[in-house]
C-alpha positions, 0 to 999 in steps of 0.5 A: 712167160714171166708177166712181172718183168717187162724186159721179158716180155718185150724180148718174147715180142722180139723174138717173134717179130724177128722170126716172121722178118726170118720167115718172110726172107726165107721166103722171098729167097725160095722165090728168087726174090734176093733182093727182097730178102735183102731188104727184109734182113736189113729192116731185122737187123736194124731192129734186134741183133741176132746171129741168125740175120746176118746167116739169112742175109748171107742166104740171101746173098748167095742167091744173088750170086754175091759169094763175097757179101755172103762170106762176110755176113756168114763170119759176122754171124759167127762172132756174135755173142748173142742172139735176140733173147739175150741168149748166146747163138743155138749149136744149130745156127753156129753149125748152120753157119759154119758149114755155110761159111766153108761151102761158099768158101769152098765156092770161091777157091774153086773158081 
């Protein structure tokens, strides 16, 4: 990393702070603990910004049986800009997020 700019590295603590929030809800939702999760990804997103919170919290939703929220987090991804690292989001979470957003869609037009 660029030790000479204090901006960056603070961003790289960032970032790995963001992905232990990330990897922590993942696993909270595995678990069947969706409110946990919840809770995980609000502390994330009041944190940093990042589009990849918003596709957890969304994951975390759906496990909740809550398509509606799940929706709303999976769109609101998609209009972020960028991501933690001042970087627009990766083609890998934009696709994640899409496909989820038509899955759940999909979900509730078939009800």
């Amino acid at each position: 990393g660029n030790h000479g700019n204090p901006s960056a590295s603070r961003m790289e603590a960032e970032a790995a702070e963001l992905d232990r929030f990330l990897g922590a809800a993942r696993s909270a939702i595995e678990h069947g603990d969706s409110e946990f999760a919840l809770k995980i990804c609000k502390n994330a997103a009041a944190f940093v910004a990042d589009p990849r919170i918003p596709v957890t919290t969304g994951r975390a939703y759906q496990a909740a049986g809550r398509p509606i929220e799940a929706l709303c987090c999976y769109r609101a991804s998609l209009t972020m800009g960028t991501g933690v690292n001042g970087h627009p989001p990766t083609k890998e979470v934009v696709e994640q997020a899409s496909s989820l957003l038509a899955d759940t869609a999909g979900e509730l037009t078939v009800g």
